[in-house]
C-alpha positions in Angstrom: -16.8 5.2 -8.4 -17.4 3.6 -5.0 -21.0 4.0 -3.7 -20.9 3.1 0.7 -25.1 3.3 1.0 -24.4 -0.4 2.5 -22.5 -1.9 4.9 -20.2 -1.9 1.9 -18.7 -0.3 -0.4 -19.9 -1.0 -4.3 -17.2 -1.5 -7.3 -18.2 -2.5 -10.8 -20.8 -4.6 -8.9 -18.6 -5.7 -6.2 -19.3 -5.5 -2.5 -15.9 -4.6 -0.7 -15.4 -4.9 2.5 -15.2 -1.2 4.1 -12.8 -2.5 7.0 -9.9 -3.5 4.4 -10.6 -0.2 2.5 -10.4 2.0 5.9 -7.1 -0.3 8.0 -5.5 -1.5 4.3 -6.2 0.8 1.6 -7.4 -2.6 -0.2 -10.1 -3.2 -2.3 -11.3 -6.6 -1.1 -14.4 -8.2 -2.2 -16.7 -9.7 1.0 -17.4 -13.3 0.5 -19.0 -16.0 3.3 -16.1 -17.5 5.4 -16.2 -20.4 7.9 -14.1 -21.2 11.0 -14.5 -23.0 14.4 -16.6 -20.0 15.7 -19.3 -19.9 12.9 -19.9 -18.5 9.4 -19.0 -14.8 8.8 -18.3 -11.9 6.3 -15.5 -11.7 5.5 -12.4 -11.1 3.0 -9.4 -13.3 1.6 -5.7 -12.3 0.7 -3.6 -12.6 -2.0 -3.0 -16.1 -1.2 -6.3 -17.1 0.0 -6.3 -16.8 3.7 -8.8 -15.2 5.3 -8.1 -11.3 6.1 -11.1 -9.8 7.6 -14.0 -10.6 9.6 -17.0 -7.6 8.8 -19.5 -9.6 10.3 -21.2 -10.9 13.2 -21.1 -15.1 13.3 -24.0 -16.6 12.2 -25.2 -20.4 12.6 -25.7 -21.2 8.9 -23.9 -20.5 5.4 -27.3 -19.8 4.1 -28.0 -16.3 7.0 -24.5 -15.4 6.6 -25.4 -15.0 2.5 -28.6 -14.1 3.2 -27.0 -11.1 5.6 -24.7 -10.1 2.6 -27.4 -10.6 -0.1 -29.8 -8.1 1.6 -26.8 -6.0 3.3 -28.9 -6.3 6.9 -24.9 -6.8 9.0 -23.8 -4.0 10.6 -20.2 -3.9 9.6 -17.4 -4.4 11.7 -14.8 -1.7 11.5 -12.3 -2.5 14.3 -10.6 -5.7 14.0 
């Protein structure tokens, strides 16, 4: 069962990004990312390359978990 009370869906303890889920049909567990831009939300493919961004940027590693522990992103669902 997937529960979407978040800016996420839940799986078996999972959260899953709801942007893959609505544009893919994917099941994709959100993680923190990093690029030039910032750290985000954000979801990997099969071969490890980054796939979505769910989130806003944020300045540090430690808000962008923060902001996934607590679910307090709003969640991006346009890429």
């Amino acid at each position: 069962m997937v529960k979407t009370e978040a800016p996420y869906a839940v799986k078996d303890g999972r959260k899953l990004s709801l942007m893959c889920r609505q544009l893919f049909g994917e099941e994709r567990e959100l993680r923190v990312l990093s690029s030039a831009a910032g750290h985000y939300l954000g979801t990997l493919d099969d071969y490890g390359l980054p796939n979505s961004r769910d989130s806003q940027y944020y300045a540090t590693r430690e808000a962008a978990q923060a902001a996934l522990d607590t679910g307090s992103f709003t969640p991006r669902l346009h890429p």
